[in-house]
Structures are given as C-alpha cells and as structure tokens.
N, C-alpha and C positions, 0 to 999 in steps of 0.2 A: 504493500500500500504506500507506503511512505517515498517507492522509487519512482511512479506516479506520480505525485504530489512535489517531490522533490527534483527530477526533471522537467528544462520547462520544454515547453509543446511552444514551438514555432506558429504565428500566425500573421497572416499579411491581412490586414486593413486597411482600408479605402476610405477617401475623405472627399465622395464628389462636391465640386462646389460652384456653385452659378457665380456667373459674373457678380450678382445682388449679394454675394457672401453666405447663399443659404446652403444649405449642407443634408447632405439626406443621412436619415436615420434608420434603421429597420428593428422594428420589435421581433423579440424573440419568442419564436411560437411554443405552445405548448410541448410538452414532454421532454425539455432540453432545461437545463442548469438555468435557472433564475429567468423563466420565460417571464414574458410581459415587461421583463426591464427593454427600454433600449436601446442601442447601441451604432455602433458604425459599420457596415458590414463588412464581412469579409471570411477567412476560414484558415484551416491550418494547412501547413508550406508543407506536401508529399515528398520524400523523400528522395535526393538529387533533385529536385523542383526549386529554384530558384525566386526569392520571393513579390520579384515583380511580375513574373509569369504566373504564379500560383494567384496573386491578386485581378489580374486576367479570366484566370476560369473561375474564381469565384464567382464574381464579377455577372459572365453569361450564365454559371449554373444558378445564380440564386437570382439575378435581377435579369437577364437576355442584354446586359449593357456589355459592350467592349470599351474597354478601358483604351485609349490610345496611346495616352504617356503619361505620366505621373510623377513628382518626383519627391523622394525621401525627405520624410519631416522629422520623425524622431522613433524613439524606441519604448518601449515602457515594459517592466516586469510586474506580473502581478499574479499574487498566489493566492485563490481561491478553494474552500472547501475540497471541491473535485479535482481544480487542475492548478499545475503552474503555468501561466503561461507567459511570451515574450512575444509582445505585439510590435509588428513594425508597423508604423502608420507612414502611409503616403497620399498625398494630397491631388490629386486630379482637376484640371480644368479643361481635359478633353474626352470626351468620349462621345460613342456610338450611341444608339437609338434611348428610347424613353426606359426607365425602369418599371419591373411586372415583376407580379409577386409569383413567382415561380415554384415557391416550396412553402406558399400559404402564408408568410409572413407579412407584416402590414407595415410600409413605410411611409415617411412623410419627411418632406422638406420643410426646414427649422431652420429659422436666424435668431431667433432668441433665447433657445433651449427650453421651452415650454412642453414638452413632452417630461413625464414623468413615470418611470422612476427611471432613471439611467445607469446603466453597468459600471459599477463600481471602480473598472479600471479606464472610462471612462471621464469622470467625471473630472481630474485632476488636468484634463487637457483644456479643458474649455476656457483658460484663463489664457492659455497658448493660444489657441484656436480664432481669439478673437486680433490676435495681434498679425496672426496670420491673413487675416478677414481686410482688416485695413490697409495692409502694404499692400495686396490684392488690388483694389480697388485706385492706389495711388497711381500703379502703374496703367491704370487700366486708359 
C-alpha cells in the first residue's frame, strides 16, 4: 500500500485558455477519487509516453479537443489519500474543435473560479493562474 501512495503517478494537465482568460474546468464524475470536485483536465503520462503527447490524447479521449501547442507552466506534487501524484501543468492557447463531454463528465468555462469545490491540488494554482491571465492579455 504505502509503495502506491509513496510513488508519484505522472500526470499531464491542460490549462485551455481563451483569449478572455477563461479556462475550462471538468468535474469529476462519479465513481473516481473525490468526484464532483473540479479540476483541470487531463490524465496520467503511459509509460515511454512523453508528457506533452500524453496531454494530446487526453485531451481527444476525454474532451474530442486537439491540443496544438502548449507550453510548460509549472509542476506541483501532491499526495492524496489514494495517490501521489506529480502534475505537470501546461497552459494552451491553441487548439482544435469545441470540447464534449466524452466520458460523461461536465465542464465549464470559468474566469473567476466560481465553480465549487475544486481538487485540492488545484487550488494553490489559482493565485499563479491569474498572473498568468494578465500577461496573456498584455501581449495580446
């Protein structure tokens, strides 16, 4: 149990984000670790899988979106009940067609984090996120 717990599980996360700063969120469906929180989406890096490509298939397996380019914003570890895990997040302002809920999950587009409750290893970004929001926008 503890070798579980004490290895972290690679996952690549996605931070699509409109010109307007708004960022899509996807709640966590039932039957999975802390459903109804939610989160940024994304899943974990397969092994030899590379984590901008792994954020690629995620990407079309849960939302039909192709990620075009993205590029690395930061890292964050965080060990919960079931997993350890070690998110890399990357931030996108290009991609492929509209997001669909493909595996039943419910997203929405957020600029002021009003969606409630948020994944715990989430929430410490959002201080980041907005800083990210407005240098965005300067160059835009």
């Amino acid at each position: 149990m503890s070798e579980a717990v004490d290895k972290p599980v690679d996952v690549a996360v996605g931070v699509l984000m409109r010109p307007n700063g708004d960022v899509l969120l996807g709640q966590r469906p039932d039957g999975k670790p802390y459903a109804g929180y939610w989160e940024f989406p994304g899943g974990k890096v397969e092994p030899g899988e590379d984590i901008f490509h792994a954020l690629q298939r995620e990407f079309v397996e849960e939302l039909g979106v192709k990620v075009i380019s993205a590029e690395p914003w930061c890292c964050v570890e965080h060990v919960y009940e079931h997993a350890h895990v070690r998110l890399y997040f990357y931030i996108s302002r290009a991609w492929e067609g509209e997001p669909q809920s493909l595996e039943g999950q419910a997203f929405a587009w957020q600029g002021a984090y009003a969606v409630s409750p948020l994944l715990p290893a989430t929430i410490p970004l959002l201080e980041w996120l907005d800083q990210v929001r407005y240098a965005g926008r300067s160059g835009a």
